[in-house]
RODREN-905140 format. One record per residue (C-alpha): x, y, z; residue number from 1; residue in three letters. Coordinates in nm, 2 decimals, decimal comma, always signed. Each point is the difference from the previous one (the first is absolute). Example, Ala and Ser with C-alpha at 12.3 -4.5 7.8 and 13.67 -1.06 7.14 Angstrom:
// RODREN-905140
   east  north     up num residuo
  +1,23  -0,45  +0,78   1     ALA
  +0,14  +0,34  -0,07   2     SER
END
This chain:
// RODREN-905140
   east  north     up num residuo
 +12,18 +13,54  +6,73   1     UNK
  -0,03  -0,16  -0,32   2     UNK
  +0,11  -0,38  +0,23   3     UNK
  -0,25  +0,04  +0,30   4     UNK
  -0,30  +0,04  -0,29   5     UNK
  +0,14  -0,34  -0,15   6     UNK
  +0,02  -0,17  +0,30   7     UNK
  -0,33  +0,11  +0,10   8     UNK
  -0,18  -0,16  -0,35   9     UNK
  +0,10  -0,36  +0,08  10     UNK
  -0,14  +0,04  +0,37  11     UNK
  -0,34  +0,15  -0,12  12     UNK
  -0,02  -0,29  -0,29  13     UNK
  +0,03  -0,24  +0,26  14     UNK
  -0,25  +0,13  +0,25  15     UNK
  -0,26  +0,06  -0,26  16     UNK
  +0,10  -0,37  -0,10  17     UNK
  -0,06  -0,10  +0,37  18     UNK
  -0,34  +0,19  +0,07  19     UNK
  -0,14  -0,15  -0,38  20     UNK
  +0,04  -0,37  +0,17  21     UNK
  -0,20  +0,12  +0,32  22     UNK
  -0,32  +0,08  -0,24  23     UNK
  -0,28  -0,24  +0,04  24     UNK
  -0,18  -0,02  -0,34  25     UNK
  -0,36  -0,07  -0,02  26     UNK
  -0,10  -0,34  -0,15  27     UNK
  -0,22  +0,03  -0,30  28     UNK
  -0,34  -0,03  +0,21  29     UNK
  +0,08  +0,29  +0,21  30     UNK
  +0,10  +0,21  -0,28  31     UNK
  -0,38  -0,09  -0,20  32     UNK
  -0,19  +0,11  +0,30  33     UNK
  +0,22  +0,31  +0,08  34     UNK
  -0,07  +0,12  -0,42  35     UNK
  -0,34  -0,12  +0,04  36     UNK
  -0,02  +0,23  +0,27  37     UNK
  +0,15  +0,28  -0,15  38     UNK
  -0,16  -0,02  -0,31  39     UNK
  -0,36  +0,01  +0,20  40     UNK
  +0,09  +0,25  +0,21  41     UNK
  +0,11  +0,25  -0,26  42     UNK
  -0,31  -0,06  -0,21  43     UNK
  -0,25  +0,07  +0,29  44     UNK
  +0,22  +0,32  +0,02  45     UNK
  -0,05  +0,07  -0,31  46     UNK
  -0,37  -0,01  +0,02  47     UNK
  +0,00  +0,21  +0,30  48     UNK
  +0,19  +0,28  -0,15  49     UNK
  -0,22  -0,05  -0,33  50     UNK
  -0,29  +0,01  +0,19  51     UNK
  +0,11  +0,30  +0,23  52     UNK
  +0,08  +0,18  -0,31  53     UNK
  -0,29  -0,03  -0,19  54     UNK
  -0,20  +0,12  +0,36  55     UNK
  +0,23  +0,30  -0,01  56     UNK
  -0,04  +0,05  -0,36  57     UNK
  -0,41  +0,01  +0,02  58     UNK
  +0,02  +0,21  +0,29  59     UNK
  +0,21  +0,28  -0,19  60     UNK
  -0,25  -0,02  -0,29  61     UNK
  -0,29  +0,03  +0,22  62     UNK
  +0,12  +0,29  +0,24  63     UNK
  +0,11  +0,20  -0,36  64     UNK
  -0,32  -0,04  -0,21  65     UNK
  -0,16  +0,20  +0,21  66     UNK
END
């Protein structure tokens, strides 16, 4: 059992070797507007969940000060 698992490691090596060369990396303009992007998107997020939160938040206060 022991030889098919050693046999087995070279052949996986090789094919995670082989599917590394098929990647197409992106070039360093790409890769700005893609973080630009992210970065914008998860700050508008954040504002909406601030913002929803702070709704929810006055709403509790308001419906228990009664």
């Amino acid at each position: 059992m022991s030889d098919s698992v050693e046999n087995k490691k070279p052949a996986f090596f090789a094919g995670v070797k082989s599917e590394l060369k098929k990647i197409t990396w992106p070039d360093r303009e790409d890769m700005l507007k893609q973080s630009i992007a992210v970065v914008a998107v998860s700050i508008v997020t954040g504002a909406f969940i601030a913002l929803l939160d702070f709704l929810i938040q006055y709403g509790v206060e308001f419906l228990t000060t009664f």
